[in-house]
C-alpha positions as CSV (number, residue, x, y, z in Angstrom):
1,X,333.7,75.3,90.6
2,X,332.0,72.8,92.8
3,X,328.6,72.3,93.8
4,X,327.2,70.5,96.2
5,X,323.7,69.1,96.6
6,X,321.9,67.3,99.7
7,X,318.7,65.8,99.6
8,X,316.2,63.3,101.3
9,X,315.3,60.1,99.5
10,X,313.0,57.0,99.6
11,X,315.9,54.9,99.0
12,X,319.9,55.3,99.0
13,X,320.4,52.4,96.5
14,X,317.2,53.7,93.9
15,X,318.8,57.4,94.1
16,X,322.2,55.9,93.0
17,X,321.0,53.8,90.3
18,X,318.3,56.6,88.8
19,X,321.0,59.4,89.3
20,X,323.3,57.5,86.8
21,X,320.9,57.9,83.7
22,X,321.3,62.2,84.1
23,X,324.2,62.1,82.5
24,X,323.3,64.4,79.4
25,X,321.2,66.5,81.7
26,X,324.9,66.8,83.9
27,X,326.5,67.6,80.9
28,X,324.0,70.7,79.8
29,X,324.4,72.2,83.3
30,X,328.6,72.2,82.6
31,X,329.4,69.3,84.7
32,X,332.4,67.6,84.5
33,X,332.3,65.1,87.0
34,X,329.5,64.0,89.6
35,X,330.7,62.8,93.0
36,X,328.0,60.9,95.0
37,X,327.9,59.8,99.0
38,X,324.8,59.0,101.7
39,X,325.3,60.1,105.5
40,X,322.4,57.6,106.6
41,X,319.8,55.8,104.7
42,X,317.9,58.5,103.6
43,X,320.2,61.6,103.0
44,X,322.1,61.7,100.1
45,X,324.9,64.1,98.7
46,X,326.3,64.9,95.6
47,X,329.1,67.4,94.7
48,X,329.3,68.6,91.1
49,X,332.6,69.9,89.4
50,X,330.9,72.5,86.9
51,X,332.7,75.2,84.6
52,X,329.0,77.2,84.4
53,X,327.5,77.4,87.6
54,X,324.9,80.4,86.5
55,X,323.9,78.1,84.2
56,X,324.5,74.7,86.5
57,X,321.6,76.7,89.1
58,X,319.4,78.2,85.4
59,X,319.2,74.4,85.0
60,X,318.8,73.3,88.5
61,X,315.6,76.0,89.1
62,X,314.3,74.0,86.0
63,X,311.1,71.9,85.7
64,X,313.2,69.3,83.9
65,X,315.5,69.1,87.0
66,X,312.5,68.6,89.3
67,X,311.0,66.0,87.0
68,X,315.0,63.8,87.2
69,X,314.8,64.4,91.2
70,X,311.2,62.7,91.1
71,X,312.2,59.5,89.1
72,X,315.5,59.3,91.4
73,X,313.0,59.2,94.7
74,X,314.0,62.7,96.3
75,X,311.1,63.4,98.7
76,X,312.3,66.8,100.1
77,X,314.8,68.5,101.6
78,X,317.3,69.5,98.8
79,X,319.8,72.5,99.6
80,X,322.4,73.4,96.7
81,X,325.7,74.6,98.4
82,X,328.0,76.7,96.1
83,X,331.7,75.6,97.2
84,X,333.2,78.9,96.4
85,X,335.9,79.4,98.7
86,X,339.3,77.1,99.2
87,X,341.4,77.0,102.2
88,X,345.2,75.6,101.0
89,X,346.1,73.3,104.1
């Protein structure tokens, strides 16, 4: 399943270094892979390929998630998106 994320940061670059050094946290919420983008200089998006999302969003709802979004510079403005649905094109 994928999961997206969008937030506001201080600074595109910090956010993509910080949100590197998750990885193990990732990895407890069932991640697989992490894909990461910026529409402008100060929203940023990543979409999560996880095999647990109850325990993806357990984990996300989690002071230890809220401490890895501080040192990564997200000042507000996160939505999670569930990507539950598939339209075959």
């Amino acid at each position: 399943m994928l999961i997206a994320v969008r937030a506001k940061v201080e600074s595109v670059e910090h956010w993509r270094e910080k949100f590197k050094t998750h990885v193990e946290l990732f990895k407890s919420q069932g991640v697989t892979a992490a894909h990461m983008g910026a529409a402008n200089d100060e929203t940023v998006v990543a979409v999560f390929e996880t095999n647990d999302p109850d325990e993806f969003t357990k984990i996300f709802n989690d002071p230890a998630t809220a401490e890895a979004m501080s040192e990564d510079k997200i000042i507000g403005g996160v939505e999670m998106f569930v990507l539950d649905e598939t339209v075959k094109l």
